[in-house]
OpenMM code with the backbone's topology and positions (N, CA, C; nanometers):
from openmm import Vec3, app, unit

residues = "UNK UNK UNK UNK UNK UNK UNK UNK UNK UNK UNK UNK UNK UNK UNK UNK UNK UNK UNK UNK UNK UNK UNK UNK UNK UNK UNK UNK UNK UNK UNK UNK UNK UNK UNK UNK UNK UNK UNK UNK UNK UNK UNK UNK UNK UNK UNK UNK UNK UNK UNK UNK UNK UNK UNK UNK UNK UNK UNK UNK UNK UNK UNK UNK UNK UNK UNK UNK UNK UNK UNK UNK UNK UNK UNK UNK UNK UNK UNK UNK UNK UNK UNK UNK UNK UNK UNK UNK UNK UNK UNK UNK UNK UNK UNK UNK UNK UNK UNK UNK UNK UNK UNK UNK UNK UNK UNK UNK UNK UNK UNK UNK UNK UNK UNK UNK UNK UNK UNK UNK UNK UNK UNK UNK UNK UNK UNK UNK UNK UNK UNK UNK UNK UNK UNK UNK UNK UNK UNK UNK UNK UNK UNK UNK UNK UNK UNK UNK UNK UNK UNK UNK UNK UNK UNK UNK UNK UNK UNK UNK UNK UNK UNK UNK UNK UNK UNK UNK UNK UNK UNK UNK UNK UNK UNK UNK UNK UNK UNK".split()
positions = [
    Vec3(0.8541, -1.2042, 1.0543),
    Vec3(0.8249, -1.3434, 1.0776),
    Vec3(0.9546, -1.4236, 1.0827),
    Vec3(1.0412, -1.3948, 1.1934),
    Vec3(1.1592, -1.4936, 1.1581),
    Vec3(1.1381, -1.6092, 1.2255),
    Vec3(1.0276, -1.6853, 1.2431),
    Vec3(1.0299, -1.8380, 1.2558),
    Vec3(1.0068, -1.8765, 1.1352),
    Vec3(1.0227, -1.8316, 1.0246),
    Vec3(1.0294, -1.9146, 0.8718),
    Vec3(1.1689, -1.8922, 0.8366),
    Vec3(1.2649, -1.8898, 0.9183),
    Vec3(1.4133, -1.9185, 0.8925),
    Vec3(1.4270, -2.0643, 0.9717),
    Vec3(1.3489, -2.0772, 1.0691),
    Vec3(1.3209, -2.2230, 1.1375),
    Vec3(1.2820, -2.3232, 1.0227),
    Vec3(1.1866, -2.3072, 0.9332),
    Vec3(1.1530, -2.3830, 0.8339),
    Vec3(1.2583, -2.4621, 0.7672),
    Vec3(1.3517, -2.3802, 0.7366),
    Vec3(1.4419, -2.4191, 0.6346),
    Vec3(1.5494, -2.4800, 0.7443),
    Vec3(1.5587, -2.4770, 0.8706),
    Vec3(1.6504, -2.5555, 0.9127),
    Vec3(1.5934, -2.6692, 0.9456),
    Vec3(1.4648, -2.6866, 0.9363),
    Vec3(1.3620, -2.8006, 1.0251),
    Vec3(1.3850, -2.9303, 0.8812),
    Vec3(1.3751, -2.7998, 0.7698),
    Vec3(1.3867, -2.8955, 0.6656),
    Vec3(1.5106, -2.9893, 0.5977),
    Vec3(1.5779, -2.9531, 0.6879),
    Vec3(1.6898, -2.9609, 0.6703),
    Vec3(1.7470, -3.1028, 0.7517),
    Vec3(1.6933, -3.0557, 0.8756),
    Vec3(1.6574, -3.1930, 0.9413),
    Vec3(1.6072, -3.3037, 0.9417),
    Vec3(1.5192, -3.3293, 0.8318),
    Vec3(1.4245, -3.4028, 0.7777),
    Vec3(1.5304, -3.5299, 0.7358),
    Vec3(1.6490, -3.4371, 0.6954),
    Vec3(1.6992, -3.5146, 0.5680),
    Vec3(1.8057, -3.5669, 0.6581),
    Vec3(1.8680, -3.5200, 0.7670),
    Vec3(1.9931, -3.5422, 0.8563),
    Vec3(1.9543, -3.6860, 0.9281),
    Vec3(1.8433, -3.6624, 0.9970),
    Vec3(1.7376, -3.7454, 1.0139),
    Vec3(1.7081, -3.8870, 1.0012),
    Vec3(1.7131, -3.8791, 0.8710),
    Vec3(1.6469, -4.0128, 0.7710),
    Vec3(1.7085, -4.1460, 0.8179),
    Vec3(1.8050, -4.1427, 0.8606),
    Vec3(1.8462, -4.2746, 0.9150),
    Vec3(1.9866, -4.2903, 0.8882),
    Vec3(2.1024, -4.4016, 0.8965),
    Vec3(2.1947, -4.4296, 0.8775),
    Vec3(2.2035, -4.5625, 0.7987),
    Vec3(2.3527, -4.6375, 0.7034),
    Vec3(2.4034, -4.6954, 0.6773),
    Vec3(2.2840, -4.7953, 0.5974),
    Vec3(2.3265, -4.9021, 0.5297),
    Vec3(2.2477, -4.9992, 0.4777),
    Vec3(2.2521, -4.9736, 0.2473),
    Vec3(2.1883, -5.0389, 0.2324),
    Vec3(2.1358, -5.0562, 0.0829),
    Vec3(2.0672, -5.1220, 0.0802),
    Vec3(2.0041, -5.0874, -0.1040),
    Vec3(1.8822, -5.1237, -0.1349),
    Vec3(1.8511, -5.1592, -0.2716),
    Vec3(1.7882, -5.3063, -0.2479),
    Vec3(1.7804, -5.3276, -0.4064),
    Vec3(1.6906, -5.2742, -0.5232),
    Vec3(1.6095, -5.1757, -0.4212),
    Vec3(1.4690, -5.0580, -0.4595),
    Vec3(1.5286, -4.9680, -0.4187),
    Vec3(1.6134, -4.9511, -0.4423),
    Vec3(1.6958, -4.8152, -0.4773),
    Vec3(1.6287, -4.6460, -0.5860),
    Vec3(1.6100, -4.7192, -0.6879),
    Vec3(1.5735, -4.6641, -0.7846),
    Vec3(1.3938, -4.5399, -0.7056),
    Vec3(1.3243, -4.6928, -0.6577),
    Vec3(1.2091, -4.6797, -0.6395),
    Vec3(1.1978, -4.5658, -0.4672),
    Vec3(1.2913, -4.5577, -0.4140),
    Vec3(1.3365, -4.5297, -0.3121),
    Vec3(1.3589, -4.3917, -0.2888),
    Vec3(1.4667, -4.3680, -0.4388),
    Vec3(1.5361, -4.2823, -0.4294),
    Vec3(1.4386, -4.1682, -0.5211),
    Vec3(1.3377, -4.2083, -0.6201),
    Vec3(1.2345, -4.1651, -0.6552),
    Vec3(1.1254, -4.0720, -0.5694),
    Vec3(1.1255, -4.1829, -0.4544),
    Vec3(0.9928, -4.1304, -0.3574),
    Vec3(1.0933, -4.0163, -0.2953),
    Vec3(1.1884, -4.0225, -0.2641),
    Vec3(1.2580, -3.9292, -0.1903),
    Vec3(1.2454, -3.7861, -0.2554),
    Vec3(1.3335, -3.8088, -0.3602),
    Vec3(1.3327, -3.6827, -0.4607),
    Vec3(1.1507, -3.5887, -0.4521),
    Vec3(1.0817, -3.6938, -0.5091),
    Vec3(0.9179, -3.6465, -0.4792),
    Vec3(0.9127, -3.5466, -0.3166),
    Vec3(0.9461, -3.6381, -0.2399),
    Vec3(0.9552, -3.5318, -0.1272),
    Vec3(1.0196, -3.4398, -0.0973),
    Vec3(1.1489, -3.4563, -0.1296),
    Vec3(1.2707, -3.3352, -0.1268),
    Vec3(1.2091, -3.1801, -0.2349),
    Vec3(1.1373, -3.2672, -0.3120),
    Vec3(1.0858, -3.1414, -0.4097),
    Vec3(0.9278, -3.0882, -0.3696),
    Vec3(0.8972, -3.1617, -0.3051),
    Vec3(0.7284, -3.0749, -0.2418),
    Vec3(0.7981, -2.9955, -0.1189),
    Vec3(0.8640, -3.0632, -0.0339),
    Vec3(0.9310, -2.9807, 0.0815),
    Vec3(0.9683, -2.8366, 0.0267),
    Vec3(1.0417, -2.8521, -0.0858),
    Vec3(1.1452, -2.7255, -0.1555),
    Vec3(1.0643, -2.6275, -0.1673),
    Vec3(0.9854, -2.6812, -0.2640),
    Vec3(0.8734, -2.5537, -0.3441),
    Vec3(0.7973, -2.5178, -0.2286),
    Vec3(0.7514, -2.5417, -0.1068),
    Vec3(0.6701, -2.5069, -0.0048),
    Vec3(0.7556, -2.4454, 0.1006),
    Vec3(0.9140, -2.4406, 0.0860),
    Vec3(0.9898, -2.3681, 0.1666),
    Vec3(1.0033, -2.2158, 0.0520),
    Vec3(1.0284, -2.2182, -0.0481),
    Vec3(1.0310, -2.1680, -0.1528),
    Vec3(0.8986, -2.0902, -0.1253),
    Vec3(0.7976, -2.0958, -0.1376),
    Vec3(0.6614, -1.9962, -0.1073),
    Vec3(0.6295, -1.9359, -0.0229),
    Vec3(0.6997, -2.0334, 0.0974),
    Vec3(0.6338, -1.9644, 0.2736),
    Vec3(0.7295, -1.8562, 0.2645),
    Vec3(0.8716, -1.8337, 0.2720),
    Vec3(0.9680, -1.7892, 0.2298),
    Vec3(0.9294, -1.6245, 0.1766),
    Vec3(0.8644, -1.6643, 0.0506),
    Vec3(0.8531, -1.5845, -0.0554),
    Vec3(0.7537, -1.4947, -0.0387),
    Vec3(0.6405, -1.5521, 0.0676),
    Vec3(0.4608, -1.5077, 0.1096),
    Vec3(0.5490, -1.4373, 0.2844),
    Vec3(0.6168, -1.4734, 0.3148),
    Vec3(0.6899, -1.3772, 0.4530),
    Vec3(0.7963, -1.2468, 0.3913),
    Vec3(0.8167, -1.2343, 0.2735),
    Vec3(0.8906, -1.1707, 0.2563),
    Vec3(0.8138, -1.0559, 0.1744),
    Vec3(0.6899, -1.0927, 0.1223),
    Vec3(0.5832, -1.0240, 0.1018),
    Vec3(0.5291, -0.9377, 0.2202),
    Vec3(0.4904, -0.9815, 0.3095),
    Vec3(0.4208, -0.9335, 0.4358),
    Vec3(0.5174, -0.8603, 0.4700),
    Vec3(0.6470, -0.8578, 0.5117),
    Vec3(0.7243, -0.7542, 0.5704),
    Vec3(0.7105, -0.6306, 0.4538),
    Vec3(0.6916, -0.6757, 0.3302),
    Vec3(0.6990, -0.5362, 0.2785),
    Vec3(0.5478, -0.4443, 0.2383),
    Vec3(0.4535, -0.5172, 0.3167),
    Vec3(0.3194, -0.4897, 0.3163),
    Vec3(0.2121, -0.5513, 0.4616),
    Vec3(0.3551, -0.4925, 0.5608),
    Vec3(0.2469, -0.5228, 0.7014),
    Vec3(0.0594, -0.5477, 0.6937),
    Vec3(0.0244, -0.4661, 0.5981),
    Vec3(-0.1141, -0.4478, 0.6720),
    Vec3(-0.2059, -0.5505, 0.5818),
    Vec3(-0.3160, -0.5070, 0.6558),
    Vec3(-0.4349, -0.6489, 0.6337),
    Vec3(-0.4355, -0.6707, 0.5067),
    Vec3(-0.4372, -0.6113, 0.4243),
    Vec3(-0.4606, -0.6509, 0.2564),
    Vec3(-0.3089, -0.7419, 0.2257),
    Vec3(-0.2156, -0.6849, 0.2829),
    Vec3(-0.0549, -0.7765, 0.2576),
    Vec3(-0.0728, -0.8890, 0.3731),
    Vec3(-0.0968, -0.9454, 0.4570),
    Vec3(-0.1536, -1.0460, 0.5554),
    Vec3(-0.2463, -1.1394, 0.4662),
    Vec3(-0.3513, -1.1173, 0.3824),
    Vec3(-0.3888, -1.1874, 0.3607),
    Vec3(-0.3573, -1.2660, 0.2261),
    Vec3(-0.2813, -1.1783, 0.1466),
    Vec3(-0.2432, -1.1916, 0.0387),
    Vec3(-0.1384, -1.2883, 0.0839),
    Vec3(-0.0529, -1.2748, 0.1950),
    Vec3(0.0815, -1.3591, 0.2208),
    Vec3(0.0135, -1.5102, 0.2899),
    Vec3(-0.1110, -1.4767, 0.3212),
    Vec3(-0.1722, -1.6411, 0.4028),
    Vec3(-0.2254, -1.6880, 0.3148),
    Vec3(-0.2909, -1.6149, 0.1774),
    Vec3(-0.3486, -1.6854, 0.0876),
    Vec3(-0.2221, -1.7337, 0.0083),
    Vec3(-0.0700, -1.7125, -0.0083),
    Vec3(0.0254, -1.7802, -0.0761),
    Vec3(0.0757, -1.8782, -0.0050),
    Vec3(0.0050, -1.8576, 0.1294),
    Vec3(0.0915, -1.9751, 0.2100),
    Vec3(0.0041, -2.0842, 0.1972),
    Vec3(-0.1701, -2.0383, 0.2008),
    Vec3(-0.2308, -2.1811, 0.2137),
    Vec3(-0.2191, -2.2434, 0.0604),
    Vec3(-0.2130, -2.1742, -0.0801),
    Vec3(-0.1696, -2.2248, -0.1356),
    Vec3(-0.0524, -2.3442, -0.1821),
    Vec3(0.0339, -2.2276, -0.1079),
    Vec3(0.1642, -2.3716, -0.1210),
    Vec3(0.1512, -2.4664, -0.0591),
    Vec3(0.0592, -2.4534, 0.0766),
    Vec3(0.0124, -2.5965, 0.1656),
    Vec3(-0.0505, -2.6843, 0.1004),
    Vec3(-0.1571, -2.6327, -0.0013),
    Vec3(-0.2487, -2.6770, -0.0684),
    Vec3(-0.1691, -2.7634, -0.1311),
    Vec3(-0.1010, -2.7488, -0.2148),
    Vec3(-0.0280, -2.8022, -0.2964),
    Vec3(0.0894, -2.9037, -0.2437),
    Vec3(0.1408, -2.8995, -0.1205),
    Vec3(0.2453, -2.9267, -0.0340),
    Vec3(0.1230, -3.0481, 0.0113),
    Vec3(0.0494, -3.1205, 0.0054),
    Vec3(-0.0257, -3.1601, 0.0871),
    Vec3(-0.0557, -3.3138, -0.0636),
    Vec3(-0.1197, -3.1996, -0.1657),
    Vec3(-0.1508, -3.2990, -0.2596),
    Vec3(0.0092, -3.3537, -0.3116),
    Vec3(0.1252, -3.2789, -0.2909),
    Vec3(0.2595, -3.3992, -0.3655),
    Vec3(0.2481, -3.4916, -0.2494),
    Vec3(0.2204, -3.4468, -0.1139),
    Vec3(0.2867, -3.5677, -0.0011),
    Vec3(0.1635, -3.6854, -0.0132),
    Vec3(0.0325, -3.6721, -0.0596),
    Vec3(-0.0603, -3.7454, -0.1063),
    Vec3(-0.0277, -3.7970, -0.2005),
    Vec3(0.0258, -3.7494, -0.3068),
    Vec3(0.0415, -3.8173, -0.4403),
    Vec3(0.2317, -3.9404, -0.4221),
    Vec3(0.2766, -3.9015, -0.3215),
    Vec3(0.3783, -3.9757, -0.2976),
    Vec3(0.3477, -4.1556, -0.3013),
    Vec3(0.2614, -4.1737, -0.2656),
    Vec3(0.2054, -4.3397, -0.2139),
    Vec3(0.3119, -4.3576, -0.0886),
    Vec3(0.3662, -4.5105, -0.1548),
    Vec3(0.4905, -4.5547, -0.0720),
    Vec3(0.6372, -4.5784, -0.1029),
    Vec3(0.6916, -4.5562, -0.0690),
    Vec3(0.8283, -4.6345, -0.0858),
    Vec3(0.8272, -4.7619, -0.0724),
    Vec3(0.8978, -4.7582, -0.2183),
    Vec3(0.9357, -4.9556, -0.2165),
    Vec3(1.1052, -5.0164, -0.1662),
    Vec3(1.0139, -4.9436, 0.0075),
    Vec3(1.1469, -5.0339, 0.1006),
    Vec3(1.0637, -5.1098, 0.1761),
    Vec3(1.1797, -5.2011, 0.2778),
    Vec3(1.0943, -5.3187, 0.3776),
    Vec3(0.9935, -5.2178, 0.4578),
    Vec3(0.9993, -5.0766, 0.4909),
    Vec3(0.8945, -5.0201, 0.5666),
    Vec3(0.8128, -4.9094, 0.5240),
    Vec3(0.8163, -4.9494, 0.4065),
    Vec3(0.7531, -4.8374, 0.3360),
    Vec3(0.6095, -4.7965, 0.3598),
    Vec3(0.5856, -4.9043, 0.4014),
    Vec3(0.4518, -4.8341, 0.5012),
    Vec3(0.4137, -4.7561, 0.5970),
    Vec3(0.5443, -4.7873, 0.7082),
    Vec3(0.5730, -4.6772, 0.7964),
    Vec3(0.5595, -4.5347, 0.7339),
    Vec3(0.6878, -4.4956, 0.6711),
    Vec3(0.7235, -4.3928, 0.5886),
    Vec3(0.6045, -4.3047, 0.5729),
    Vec3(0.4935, -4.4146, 0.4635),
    Vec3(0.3827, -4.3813, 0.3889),
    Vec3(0.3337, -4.3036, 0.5559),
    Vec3(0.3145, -4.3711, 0.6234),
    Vec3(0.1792, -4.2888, 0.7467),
    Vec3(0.2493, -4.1996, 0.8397),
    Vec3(0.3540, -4.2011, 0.8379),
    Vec3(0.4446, -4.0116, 0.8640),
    Vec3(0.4359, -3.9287, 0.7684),
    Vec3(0.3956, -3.9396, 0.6250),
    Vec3(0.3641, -3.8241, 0.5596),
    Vec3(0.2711, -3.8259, 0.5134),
    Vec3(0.1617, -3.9174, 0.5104),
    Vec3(-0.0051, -3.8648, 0.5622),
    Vec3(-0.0082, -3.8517, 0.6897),
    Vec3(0.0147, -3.8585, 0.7616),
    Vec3(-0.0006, -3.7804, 0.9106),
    Vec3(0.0452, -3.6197, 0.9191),
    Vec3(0.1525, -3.5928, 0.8297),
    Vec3(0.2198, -3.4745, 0.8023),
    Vec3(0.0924, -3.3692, 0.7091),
    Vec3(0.0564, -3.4640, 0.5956),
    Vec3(-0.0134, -3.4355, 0.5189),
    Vec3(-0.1818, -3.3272, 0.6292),
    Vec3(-0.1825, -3.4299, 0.6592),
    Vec3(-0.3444, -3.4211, 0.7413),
    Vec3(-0.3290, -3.2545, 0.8750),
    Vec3(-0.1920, -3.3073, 0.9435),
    Vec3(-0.1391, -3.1568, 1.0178),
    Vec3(-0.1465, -3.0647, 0.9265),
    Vec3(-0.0420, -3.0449, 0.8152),
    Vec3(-0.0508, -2.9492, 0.7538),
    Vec3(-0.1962, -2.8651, 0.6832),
    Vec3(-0.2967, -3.0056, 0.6880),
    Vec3(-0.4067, -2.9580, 0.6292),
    Vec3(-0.5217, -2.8373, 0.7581),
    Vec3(-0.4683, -2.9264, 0.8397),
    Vec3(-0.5398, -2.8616, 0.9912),
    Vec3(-0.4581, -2.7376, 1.0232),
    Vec3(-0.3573, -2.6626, 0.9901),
    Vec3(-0.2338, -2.5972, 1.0285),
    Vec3(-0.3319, -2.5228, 0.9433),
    Vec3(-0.3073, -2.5316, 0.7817),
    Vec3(-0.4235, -2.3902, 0.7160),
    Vec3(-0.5427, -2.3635, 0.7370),
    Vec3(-0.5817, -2.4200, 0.7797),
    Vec3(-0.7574, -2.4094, 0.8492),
    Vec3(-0.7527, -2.3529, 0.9429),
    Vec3(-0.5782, -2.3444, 1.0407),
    Vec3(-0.6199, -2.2446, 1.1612),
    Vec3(-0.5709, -2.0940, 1.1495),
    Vec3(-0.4738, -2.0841, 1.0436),
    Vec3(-0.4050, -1.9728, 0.9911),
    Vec3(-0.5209, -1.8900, 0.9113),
    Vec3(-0.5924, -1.9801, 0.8549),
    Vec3(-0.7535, -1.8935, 0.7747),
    Vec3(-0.7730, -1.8745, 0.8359),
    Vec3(-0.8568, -1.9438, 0.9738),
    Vec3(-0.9308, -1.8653, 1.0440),
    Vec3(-0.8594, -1.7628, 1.1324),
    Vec3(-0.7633, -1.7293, 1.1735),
    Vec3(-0.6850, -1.6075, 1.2398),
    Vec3(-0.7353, -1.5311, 1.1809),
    Vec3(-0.6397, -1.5229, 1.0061),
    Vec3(-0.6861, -1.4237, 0.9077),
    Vec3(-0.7906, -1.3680, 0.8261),
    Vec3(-0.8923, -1.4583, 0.8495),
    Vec3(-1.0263, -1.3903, 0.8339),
    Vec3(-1.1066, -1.3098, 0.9070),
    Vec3(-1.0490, -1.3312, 1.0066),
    Vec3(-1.1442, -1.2450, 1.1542),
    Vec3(-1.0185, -1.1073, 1.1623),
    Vec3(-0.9340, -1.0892, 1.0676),
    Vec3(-0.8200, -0.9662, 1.0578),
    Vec3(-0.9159, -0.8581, 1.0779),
    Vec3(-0.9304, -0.7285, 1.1955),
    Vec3(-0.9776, -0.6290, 1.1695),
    Vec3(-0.8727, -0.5192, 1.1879),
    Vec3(-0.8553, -0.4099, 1.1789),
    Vec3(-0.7905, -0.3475, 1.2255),
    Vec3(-0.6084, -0.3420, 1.2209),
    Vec3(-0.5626, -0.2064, 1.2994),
    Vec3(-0.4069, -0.2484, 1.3007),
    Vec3(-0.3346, -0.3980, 1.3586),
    Vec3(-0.4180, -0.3898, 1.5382),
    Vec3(-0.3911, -0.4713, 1.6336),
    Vec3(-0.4487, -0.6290, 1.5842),
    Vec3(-0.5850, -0.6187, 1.4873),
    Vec3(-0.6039, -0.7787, 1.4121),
    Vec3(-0.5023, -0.8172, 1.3579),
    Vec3(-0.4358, -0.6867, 1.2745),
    Vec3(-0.2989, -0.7510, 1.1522),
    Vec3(-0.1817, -0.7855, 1.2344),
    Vec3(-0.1421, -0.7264, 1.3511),
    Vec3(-0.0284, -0.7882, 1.4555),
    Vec3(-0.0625, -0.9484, 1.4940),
    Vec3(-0.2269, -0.9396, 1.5873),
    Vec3(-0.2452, -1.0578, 1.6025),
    Vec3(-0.2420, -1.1730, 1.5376),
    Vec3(-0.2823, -1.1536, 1.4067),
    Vec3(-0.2948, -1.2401, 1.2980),
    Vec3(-0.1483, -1.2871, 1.2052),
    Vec3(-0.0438, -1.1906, 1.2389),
    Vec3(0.0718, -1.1807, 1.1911),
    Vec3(0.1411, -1.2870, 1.3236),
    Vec3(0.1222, -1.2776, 1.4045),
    Vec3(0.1617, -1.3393, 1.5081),
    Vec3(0.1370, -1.4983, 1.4961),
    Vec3(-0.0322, -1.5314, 1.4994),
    Vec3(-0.0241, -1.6629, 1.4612),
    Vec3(-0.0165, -1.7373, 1.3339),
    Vec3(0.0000, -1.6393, 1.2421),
    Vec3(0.0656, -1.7219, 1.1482),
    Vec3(0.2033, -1.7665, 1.1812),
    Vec3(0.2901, -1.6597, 1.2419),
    Vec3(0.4322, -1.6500, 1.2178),
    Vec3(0.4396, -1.8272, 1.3034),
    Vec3(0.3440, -1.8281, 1.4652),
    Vec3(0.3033, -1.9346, 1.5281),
    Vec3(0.2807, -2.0901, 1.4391),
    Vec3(0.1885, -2.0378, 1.3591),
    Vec3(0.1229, -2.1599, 1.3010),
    Vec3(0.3019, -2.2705, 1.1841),
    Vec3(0.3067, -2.1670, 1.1225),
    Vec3(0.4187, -2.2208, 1.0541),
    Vec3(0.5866, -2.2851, 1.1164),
    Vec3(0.5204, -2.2212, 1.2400),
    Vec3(0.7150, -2.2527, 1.3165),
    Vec3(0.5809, -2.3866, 1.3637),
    Vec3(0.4596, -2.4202, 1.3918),
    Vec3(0.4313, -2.5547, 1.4580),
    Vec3(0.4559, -2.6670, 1.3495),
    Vec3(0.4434, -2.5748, 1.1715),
    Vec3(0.4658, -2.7239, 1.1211),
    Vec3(0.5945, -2.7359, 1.0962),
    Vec3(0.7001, -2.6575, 1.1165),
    Vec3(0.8566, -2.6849, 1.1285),
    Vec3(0.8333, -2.7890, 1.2332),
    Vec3(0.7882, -2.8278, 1.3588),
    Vec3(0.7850, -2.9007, 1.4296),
    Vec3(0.7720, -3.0258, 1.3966),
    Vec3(0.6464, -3.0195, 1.3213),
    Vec3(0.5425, -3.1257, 1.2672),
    Vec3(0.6681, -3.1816, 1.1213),
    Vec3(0.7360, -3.1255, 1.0782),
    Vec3(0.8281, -3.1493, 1.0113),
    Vec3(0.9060, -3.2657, 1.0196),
    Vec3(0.9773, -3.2362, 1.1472),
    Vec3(1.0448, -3.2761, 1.2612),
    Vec3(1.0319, -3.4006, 1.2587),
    Vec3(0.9111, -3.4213, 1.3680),
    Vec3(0.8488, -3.4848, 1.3903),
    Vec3(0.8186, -3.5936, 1.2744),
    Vec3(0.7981, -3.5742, 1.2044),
    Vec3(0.8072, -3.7097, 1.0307),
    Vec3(0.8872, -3.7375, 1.0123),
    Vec3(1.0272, -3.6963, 1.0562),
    Vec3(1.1740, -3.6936, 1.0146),
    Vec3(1.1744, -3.7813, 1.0776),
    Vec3(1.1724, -3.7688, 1.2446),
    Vec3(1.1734, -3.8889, 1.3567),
    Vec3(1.0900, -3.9698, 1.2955),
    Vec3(1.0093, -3.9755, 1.2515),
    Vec3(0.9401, -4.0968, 1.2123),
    Vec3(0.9768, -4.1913, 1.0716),
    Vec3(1.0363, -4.1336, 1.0081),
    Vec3(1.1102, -4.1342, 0.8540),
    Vec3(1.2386, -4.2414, 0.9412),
    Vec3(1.2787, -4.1486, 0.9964),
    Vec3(1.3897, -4.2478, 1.0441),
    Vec3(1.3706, -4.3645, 1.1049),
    Vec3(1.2491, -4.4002, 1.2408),
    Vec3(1.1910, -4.5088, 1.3138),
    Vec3(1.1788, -4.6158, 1.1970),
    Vec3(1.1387, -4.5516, 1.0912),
    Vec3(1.0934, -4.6247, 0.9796),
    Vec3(1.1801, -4.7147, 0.8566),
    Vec3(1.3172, -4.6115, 0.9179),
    Vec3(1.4429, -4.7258, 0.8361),
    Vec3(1.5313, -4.7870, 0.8424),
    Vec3(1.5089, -4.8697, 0.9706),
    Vec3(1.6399, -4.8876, 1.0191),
    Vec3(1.7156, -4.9927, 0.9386),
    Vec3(1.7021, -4.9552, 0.8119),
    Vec3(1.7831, -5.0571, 0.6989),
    Vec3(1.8578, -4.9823, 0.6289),
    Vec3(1.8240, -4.7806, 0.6447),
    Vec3(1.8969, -4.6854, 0.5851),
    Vec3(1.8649, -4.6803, 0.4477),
    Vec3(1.7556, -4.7744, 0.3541),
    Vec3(1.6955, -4.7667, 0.2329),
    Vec3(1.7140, -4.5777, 0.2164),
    Vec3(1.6210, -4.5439, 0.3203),
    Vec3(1.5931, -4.4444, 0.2876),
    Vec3(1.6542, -4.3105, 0.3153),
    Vec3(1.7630, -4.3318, 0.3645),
    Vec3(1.8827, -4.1895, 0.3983),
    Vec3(1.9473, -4.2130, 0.2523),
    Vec3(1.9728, -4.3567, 0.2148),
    Vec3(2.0099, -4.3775, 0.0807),
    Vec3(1.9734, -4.3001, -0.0245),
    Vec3(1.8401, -4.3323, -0.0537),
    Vec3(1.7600, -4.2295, -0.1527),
    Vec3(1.7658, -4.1185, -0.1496),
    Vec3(1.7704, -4.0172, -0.0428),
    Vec3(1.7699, -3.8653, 0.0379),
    Vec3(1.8999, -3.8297, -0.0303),
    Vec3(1.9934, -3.9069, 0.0247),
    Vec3(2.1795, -3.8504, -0.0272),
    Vec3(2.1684, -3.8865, -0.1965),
    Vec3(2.1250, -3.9855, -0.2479),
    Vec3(2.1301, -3.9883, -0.4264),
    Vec3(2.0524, -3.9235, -0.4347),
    Vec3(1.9187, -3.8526, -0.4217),
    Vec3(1.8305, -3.7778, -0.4850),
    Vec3(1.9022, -3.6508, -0.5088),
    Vec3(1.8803, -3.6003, -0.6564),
    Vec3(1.9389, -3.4314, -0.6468),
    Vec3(1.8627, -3.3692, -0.6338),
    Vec3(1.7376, -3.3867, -0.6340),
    Vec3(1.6145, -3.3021, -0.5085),
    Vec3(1.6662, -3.2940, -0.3802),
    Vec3(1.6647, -3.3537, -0.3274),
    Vec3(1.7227, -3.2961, -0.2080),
    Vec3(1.8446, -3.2985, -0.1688),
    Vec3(1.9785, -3.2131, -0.2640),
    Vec3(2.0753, -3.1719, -0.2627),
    Vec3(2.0351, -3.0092, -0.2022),
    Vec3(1.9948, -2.9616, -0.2032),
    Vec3(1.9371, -2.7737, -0.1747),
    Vec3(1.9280, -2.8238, -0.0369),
    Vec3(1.8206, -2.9360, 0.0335),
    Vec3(1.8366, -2.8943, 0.1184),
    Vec3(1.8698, -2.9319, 0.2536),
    Vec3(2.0059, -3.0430, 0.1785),
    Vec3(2.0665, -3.0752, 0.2706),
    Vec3(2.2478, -3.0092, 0.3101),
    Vec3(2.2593, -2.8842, 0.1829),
    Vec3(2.3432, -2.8308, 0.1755),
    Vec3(2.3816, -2.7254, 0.2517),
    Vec3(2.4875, -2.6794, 0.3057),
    Vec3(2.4884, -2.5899, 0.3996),
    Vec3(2.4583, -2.4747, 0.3871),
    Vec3(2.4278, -2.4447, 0.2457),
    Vec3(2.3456, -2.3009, 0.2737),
    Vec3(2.2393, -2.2372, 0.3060),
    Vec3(2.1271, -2.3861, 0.2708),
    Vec3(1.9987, -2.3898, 0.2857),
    Vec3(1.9562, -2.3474, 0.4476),
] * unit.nanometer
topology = app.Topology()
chain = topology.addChain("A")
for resn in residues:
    res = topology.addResidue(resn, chain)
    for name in ("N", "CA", "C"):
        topology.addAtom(name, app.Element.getBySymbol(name[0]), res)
């Protein structure tokens, strides 16, 4: 599955992204919501990661499902921090807020289509197929990633929030060059 090396650069982007220059007197509150995200992003790069590195060492259907059931997990969970985020207390923090419930809601539709691949798994040629659109499904929410980043950014053109991203030490991992 090497489109989950895409992940970690998509995520990476998120943060490159975020906007330019400015300050904020909700700094604190800013740099809070950020961290919150820098750390649901992490732990859900951290699992997909961890559930692909599983499957290579257990190609077949019983390791397939075991690696989609760690993935919809971490979605699961990747879904309720970007829910539990609210808003940022910047001038557009509303924006912000509806690029990661919009993110939220993809990602929720993204495991619903990766289940259903992997439930209908029969056979050798099911576990290829099914290995396939997962490997598919997860490089679409690197996209969908993306895509919030562009919108993260549309959303600051006051730089509140690249602010928060660079002070948060949540997302020091993964804006660092090794990530």
């Amino acid at each position: 599955m090497p489109r989950i090396t895409l992940v970690a650069l998509v995520l990476g982007s998120l943060l490159v992204a975020a906007g330019c220059g400015g300050s904020s007197s909700n700094e604190s509150s800013a740099k809070d919501w950020a961290s919150g995200l820098c750390s649901a992003l992490t732990t859900w790069t951290s699992s997909v990661k961890s559930a692909a590195t599983s499957l290579k060492g257990d190609p077949s259907e019983d390791g397939l499902k075991s690696a989609a059931g760690d993935i919809k997990s971490a979605s699961d969970t990747l879904v309720g921090d970007l829910n539990g985020l609210g808003k940022p207390d910047t001038k557009s923090g509303q924006d912000a807020k509806d690029a990661i419930d919009q993110l939220s809601s993809e990602v929720e539709d993204d495991v619903q289509e990766m289940q259903s691949a992997v439930d209908k798994v029969s056979g050798v040629q099911g576990v290829l197929a099914a290995t396939s659109s997962v490997s598919a499904t997860l490089s679409k929410m690197g996209n969908q990633i993306n895509s919030a980043a562009s919108k993260l950014d549309s959303a600051d053109p006051g730089g509140e929030l690249k602010q928060a991203f660079q002070k948060a030490p949540a997302c020091k991992s993964l804006t660092s060059p090794s990530s």
